[in-house]
C-alpha positions as CSV (number, residue, x, y, z in Angstrom):
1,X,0.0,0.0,0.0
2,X,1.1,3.9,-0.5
3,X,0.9,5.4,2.6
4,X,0.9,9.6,3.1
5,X,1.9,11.5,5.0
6,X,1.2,15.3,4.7
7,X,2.4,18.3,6.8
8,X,0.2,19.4,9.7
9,X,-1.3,22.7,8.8
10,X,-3.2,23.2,12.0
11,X,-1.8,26.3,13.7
12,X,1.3,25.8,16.2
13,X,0.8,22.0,15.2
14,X,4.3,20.4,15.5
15,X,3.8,16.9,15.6
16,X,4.0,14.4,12.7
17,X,1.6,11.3,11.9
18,X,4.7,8.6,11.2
19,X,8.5,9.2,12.9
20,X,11.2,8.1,10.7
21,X,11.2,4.8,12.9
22,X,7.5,4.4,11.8
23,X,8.1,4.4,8.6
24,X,11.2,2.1,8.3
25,X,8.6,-0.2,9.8
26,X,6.3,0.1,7.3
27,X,9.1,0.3,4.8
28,X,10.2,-3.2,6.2
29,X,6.7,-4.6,5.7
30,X,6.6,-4.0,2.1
31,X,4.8,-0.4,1.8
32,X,5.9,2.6,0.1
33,X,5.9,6.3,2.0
34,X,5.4,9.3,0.6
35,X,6.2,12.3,3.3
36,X,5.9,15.5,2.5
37,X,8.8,18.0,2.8
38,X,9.4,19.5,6.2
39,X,6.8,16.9,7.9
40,X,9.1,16.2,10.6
41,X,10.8,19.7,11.1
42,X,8.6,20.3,14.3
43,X,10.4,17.2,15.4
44,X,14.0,17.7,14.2
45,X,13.5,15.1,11.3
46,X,14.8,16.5,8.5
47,X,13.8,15.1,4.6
48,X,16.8,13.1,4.2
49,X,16.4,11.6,8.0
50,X,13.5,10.4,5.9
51,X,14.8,9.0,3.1
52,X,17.4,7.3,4.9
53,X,14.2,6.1,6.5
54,X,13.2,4.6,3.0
55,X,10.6,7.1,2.1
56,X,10.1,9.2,-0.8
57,X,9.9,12.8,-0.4
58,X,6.7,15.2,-1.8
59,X,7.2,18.2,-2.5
60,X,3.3,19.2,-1.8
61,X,0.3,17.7,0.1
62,X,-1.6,17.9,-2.9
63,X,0.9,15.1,-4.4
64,X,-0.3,12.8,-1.5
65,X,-3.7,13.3,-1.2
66,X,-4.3,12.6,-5.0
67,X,-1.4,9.3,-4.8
68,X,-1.7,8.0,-1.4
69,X,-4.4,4.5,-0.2
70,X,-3.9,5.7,3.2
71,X,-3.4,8.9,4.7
72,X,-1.8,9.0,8.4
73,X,-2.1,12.4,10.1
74,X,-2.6,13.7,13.8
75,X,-4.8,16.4,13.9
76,X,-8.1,16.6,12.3
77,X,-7.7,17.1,8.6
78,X,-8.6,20.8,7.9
79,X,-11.1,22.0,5.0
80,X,-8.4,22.7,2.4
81,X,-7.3,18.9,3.4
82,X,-10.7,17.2,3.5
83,X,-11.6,18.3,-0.1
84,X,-8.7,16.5,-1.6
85,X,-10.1,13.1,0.2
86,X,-11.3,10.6,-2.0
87,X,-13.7,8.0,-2.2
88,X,-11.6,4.3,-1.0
89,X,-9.2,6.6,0.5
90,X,-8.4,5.4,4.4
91,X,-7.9,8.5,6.6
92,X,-6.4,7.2,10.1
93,X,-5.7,10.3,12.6
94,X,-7.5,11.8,15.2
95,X,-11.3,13.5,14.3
96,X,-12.9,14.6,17.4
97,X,-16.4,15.0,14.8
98,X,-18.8,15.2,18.0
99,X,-17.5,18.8,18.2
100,X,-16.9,19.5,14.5
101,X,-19.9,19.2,12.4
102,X,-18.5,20.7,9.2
103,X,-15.6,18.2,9.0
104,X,-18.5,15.3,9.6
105,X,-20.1,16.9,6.4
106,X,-16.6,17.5,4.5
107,X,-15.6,13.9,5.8
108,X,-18.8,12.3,4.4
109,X,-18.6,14.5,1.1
110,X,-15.6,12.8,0.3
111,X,-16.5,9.3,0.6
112,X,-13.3,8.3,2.1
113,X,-13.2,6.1,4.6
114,X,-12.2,7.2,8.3
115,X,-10.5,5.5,11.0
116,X,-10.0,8.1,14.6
117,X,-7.7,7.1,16.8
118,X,-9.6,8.5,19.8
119,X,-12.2,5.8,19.1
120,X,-10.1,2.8,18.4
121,X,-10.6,0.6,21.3
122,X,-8.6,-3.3,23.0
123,X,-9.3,-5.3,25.0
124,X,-10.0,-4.1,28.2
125,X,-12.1,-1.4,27.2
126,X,-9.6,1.1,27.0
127,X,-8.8,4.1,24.2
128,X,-5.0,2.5,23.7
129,X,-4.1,5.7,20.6
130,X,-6.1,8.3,23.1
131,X,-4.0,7.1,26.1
132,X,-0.6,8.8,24.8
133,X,-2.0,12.1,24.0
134,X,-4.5,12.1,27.3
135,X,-1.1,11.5,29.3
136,X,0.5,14.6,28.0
137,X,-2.3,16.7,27.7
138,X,-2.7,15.4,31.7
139,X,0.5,16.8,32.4
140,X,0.6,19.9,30.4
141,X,-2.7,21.0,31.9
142,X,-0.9,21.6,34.9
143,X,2.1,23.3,33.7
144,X,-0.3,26.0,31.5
145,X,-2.3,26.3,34.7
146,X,0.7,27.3,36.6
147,X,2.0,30.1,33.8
148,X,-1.9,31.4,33.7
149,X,-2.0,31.4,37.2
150,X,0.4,34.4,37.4
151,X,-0.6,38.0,37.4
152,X,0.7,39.6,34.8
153,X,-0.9,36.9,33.2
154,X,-4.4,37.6,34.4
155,X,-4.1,34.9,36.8
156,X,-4.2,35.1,40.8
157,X,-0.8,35.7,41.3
158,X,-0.4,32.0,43.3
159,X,2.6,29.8,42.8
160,X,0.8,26.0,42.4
161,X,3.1,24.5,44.6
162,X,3.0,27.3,47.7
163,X,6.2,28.0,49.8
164,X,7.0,26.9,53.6
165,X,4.4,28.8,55.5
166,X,1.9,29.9,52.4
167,X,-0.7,27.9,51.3
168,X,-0.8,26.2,48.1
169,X,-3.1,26.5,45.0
170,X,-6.6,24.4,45.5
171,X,-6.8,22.1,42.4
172,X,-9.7,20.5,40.8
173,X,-9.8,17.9,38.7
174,X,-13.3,17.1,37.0
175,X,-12.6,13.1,35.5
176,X,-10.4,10.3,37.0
177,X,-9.4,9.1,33.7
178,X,-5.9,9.0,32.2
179,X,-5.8,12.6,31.7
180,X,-7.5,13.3,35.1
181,X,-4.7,11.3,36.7
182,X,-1.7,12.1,35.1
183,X,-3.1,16.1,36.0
184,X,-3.3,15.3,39.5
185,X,0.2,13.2,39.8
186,X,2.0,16.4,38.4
187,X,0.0,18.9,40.6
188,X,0.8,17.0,43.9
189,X,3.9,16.3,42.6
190,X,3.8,20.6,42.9
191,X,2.7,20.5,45.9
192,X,-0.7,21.6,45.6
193,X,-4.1,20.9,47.1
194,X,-5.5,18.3,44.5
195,X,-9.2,16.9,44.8
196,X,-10.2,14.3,41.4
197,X,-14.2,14.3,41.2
198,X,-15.5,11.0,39.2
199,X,-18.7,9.2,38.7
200,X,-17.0,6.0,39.3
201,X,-16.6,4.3,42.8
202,X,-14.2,2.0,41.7
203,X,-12.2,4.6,40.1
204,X,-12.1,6.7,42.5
205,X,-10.5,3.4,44.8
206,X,-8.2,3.4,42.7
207,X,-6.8,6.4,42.7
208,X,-7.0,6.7,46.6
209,X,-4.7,3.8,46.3
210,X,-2.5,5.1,43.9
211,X,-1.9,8.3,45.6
212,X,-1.6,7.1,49.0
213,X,-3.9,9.8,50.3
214,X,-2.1,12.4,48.8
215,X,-4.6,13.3,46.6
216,X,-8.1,13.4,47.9
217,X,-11.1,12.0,45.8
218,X,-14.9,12.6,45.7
219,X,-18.0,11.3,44.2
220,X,-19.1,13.7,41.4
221,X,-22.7,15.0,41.8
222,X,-24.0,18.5,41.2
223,X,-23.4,19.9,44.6
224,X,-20.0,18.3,45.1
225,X,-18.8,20.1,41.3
226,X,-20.2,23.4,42.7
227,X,-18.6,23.3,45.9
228,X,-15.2,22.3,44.6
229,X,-15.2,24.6,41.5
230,X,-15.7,27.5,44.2
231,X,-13.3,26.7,46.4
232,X,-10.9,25.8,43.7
233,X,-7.4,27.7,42.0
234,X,-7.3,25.8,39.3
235,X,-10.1,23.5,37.7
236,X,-8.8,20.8,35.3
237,X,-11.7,19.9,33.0
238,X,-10.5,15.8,32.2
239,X,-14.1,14.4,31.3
240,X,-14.3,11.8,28.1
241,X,-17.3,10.1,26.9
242,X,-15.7,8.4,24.1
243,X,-16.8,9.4,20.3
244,X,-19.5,11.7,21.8
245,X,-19.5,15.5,23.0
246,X,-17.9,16.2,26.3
247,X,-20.9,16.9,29.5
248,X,-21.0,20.3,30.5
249,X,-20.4,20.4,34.2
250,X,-19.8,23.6,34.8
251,X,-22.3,26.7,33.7
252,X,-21.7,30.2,32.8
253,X,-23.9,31.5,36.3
254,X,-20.9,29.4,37.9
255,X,-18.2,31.4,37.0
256,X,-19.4,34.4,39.2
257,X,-19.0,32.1,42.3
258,X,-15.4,31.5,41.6
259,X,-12.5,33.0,43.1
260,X,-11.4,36.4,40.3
261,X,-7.8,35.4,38.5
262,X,-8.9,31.4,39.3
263,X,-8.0,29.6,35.9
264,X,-10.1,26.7,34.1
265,X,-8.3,24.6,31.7
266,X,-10.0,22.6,29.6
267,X,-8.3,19.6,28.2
268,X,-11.8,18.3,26.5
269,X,-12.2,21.1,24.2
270,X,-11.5,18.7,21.4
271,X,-15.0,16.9,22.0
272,X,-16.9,20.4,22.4
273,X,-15.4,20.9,26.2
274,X,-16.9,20.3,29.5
275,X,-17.4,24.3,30.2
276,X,-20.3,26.0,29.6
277,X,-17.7,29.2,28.4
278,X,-15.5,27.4,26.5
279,X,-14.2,27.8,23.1
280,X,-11.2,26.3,21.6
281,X,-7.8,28.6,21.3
282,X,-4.5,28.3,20.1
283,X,-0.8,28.0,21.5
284,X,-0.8,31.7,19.5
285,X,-3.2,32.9,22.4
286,X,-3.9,30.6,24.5
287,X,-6.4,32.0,26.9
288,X,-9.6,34.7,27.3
289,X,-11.0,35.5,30.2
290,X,-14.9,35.5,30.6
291,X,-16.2,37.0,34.2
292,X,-13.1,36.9,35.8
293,X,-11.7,33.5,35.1
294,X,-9.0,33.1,32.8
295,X,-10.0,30.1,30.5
296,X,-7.1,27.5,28.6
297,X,-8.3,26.0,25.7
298,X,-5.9,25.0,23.4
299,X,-7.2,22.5,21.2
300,X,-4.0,20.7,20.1
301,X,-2.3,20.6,24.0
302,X,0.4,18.2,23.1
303,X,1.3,19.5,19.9
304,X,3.6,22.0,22.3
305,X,5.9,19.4,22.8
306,X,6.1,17.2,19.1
307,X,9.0,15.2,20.0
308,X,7.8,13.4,23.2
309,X,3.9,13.6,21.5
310,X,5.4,11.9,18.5
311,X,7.1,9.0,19.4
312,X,4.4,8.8,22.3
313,X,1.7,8.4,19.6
314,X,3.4,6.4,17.0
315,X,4.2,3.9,19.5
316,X,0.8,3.4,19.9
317,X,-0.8,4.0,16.7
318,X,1.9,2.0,14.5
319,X,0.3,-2.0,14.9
320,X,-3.2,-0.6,13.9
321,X,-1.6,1.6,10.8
322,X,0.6,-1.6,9.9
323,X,-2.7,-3.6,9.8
324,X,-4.8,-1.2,7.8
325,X,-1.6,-1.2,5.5
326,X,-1.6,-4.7,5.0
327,X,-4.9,-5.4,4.6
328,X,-6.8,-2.2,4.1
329,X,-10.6,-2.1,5.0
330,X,-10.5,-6.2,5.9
331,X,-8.3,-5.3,8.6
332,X,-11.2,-3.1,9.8
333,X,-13.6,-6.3,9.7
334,X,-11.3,-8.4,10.9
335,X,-10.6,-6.2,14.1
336,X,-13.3,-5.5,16.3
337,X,-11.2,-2.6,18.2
338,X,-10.1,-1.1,14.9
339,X,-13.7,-1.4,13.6
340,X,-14.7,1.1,16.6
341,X,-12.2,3.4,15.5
342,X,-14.5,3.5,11.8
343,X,-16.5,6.8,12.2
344,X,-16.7,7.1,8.7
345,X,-17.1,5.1,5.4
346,X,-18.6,5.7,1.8
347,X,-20.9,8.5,2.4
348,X,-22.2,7.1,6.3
349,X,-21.7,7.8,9.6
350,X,-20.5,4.7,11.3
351,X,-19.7,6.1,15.3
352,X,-23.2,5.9,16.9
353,X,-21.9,8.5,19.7
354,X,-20.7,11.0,17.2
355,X,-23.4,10.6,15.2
356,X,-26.3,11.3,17.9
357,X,-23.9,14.2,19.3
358,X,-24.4,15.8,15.9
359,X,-27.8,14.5,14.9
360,X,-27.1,12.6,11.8
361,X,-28.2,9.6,11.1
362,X,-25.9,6.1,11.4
363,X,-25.4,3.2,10.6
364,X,-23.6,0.2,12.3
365,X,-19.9,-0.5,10.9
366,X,-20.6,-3.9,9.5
367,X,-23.6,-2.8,7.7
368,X,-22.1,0.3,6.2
369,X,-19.0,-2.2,4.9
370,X,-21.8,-4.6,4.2
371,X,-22.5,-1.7,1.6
């Protein structure tokens, strides 16, 4: 199979959808490359790392949207990228379409067929190419809270961690998932007042145990969101519902019962976030502020750091993009965890949850490949 591999165009986007080790593995397994020039300069990966690689070299997009079987991005393809899809073309990167009704329409224009990662599920029920990305995006939640946090920032002028004899920043986490958890390992790690709100009991066991009590948990209902949020520094927005839009938990009337400079970052902005004030920035400008509380929103949180988020996600993502190589759509009806990952195929929507969230109609994978 040709595989592609086009520049990301998506502002401040850094990251690359294969690493030069990627594609010597697909190289090795008998599939030809193309990458575009300058893919991997976000990532130090010059054109001739890639060659030596084994791949050929592009010297526009255009050139592999129109040659490529299989297209492997990161981000969302964007509307001067989804009009060059074609019909039997595989798409396999990250979609987020709950949020993004006109790439659903663009996407099913086109009549390619796509695969998101963030859908793709294994064996124990878990999001194994979402899990990378959730990591870092835990962790770098933290670290933008910290810098917005500051006053000439807009922030409260609080240091996270505190300092012998001043009390430290009051941070809330709304969702014990991966990205809940790896936020609240690295603001304990800080030093700071963490509390992790989830609607699961057994998570929430979990984490007790995993944090030794340095971390305090709490059943998430209505009252317990309000009275953290108000209370709270920081509020980590970490709530996934996978392949549908994100639950608001926290309302616009909220916000005026927060403490003034307090900081909301929302790491679910790519499914619509879970704030009622929320709207997706950039790493150009980052933040607004709305009643007082300085908002983070950056849409593409890891692609800040395109090394780590790189190799992180091409560890993951490389057995599933070796299969769909290999095999093309078969591997899809072979696989039941890949076939989860179908959102889209000839024209139908295939992801019941991202259908309902944007009120299309859908149809089950197996029927859609059925034709």
């Amino acid at each position: 199979m040709r595989v592609g591999v086009p520049k990301e165009i998506k502002t401040h986007e850094y990251r690359v959808g294969l690493t030069p080790g990627a594609v010597r593995e697909y190289v090795h397994a008998g599939h030809e490359v193309v990458v575009e020039t300058g893919a991997g300069a976000g990532i130090g990966a010059s054109d001739e790392v890639y060659r030596t690689a084994g791949a050929r070299i592009a010297a526009t997009a255009a050139e592999i949207f129109s040659t490529a079987d299989m297209i492997v991005k990161v981000k969302e393809p964007q509307p001067g990228e989804w009009v060059q899809l074609r019909p039997g073309q595989i798409l396999f990167t990250y979609l987020h379409l709950a949020a993004d009704p006109e790439q659903a329409r663009g996407l099913l224009a086109s009549g390619c067929t796509a695969i998101a990662y963030e859908t793709v599920t294994d064996s124990r029920g878990g999001l194994p190419l979402l899990a990378p990305m959730s990591e870092v995006a835990g962790r770098l939640s933290i670290e933008a809270a910290g810098g917005a946090l500051q006053r000439h920032r807009g922030g409260r002028g609080l240091l996270l961690g505190g300092v012998p004899g001043v009390q430290p920043a009051h941070v809330v986490v709304l969702g014990g998932g991966v990205v809940g958890t790896h936020a609240a390992r690295m603001a304990a790690g800080l030093g700071a007042n963490v509390t992790v709100l989830d609607r699961s009991l057994p998570r929430l066991r979990e984490l007790d145990e995993l944090f030794e009590g340095r971390v305090r948990t709490r059943y998430s209902t209505i009252a317990a969101v309000e009275q953290e949020v108000f209370s709270a520094d920081v509020v980590i927005g970490a709530v996934l519902v996978p392949g549908a839009s994100a639950p608001r938990l926290v309302t616009k009337a909220m916000l005026k019962s927060m403490k003034p400079g307090s900081v909301i970052v929302d790491v679910a902005i790519d499914q619509g976030g879970c704030f009622e004030t929320s709207h997706a920035t950039t790493h150009a400008d980052p933040t607004y502020e709305v009643d007082g509380i300085i908002h983070y929103c950056v849409a593409n949180m890891p692609g800040a750091v395109p090394l780590t988020s790189s190799e992180a996600l091409n560890n993951a993502t490389l057995p599933f993009g070796l299969a769909l190589a290999a095999k093309g759509l078969a591997a899809v009806v072979a696989d039941p965890h890949l076939r989860a990952g179908l959102n889209i195929h000839r024209g139908r929507f295939t992801h019941k949850a991202a259908a309902e969230s944007l009120g299309l109609p859908y149809a089950p994978a197996e029927q859609a490949i059925a034709g």
